[in-house]
C-alpha positions in Angstrom: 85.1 104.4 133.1 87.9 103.4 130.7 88.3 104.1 126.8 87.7 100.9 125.0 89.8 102.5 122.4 94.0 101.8 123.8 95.4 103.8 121.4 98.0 103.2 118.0 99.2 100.1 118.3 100.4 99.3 114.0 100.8 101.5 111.6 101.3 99.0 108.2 102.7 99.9 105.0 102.1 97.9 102.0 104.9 97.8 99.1 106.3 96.1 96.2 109.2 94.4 97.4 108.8 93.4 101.0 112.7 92.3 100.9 113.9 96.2 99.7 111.2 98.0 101.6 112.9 96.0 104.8 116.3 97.2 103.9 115.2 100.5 103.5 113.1 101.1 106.1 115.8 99.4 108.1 118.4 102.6 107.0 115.2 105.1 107.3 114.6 104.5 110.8 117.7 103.5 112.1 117.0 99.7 113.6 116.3 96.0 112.5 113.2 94.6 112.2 111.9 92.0 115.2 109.4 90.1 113.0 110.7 88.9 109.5 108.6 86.3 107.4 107.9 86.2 103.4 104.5 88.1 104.8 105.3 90.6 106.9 108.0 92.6 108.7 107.9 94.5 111.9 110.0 96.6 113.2 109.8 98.3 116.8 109.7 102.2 116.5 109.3 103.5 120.1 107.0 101.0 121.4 105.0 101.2 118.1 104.6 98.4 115.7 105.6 99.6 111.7 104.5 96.9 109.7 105.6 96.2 106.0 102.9 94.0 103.7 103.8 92.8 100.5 101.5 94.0 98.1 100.2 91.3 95.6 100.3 94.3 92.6 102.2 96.7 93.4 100.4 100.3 93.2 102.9 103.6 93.3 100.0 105.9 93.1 98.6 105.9 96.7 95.7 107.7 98.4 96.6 110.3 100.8 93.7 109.4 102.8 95.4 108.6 105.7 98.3 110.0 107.3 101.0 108.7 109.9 103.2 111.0 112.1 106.0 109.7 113.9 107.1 111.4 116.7 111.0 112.8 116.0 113.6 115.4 118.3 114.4 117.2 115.6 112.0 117.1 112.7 114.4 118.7 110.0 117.1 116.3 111.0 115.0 113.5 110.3 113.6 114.8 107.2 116.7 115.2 105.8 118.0 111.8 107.0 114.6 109.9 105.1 115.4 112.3 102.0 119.4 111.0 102.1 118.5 107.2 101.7 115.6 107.9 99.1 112.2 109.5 100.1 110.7 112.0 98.0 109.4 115.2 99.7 105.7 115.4 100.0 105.6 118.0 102.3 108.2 120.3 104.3 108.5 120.3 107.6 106.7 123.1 108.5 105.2 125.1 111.7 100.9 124.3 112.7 100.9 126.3 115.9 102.9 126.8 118.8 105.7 124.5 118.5 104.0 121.8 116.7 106.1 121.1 113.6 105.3 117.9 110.8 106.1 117.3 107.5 106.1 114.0 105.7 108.2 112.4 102.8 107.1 109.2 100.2 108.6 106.4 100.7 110.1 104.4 97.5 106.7 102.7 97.1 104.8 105.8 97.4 103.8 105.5 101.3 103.2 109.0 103.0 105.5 108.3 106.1 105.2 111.5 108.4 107.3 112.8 110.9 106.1 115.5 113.8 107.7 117.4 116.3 105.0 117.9 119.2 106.6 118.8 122.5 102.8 118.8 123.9 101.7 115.3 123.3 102.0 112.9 126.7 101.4 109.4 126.7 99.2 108.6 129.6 102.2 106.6 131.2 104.5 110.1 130.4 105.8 111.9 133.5 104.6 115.6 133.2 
């Protein structure tokens, strides 16, 4: 029987200024966008879509209702790379068992972007 549910396919954050938010999202995670319209931007990270929406007001004070790890090498590497073109810490890379590691930083537009180190996780298509 298969899972009806594929898995992550977008992760979509909505900002201000769709034309900044490209450039720095373009520095934060180190490649160009594929998609780029007035309405939307998508960039490729690892076979997962990160979408950027214009927002029609835009709203700095954001929920952390939901929250978004990207998978990274080396977690404090990256952390410090998002903090160097201008996130804000929101939380420290720190240790939640074994060798899990995340942490996550605000983006310019108040987006929780997370990174996590998780030498455990296999995509079904991953080689053991």
């Amino acid at each position: 029987m298969s899972n009806p549910i594929l898995g992550l396919r977008t992760c979509i954050y909505k900002v201000g200024d769709l034309s900044e938010a490209k450039e720095w999202y373009t520095k934060a995670f180190s490649t160009q966008p594929y998609f780029d319209e007035p309405f939307y931007v998508g960039f490729n990270i690892g076979g997962y879509e990160l979408g950027l929406l214009p927002e029609e007001e835009p709203i700095t004070a954001k929920a952390d209702t939901v929250l978004t790890y990207w998978g990274v090498e080396d977690i404090h590497e990256r952390y410090a790379a998002l903090l160097k073109v201008g996130a804000r810490v929101h939380e420290e890379p720190h240790n939640v068992g074994g060798e899990l590691m995340v942490g996550t930083v605000k983006d310019p537009w108040g987006n929780i972007v997370g990174l996590i180190y998780n030498p455990y996780f296999k995509l079904p298509t991953d080689k053991e």
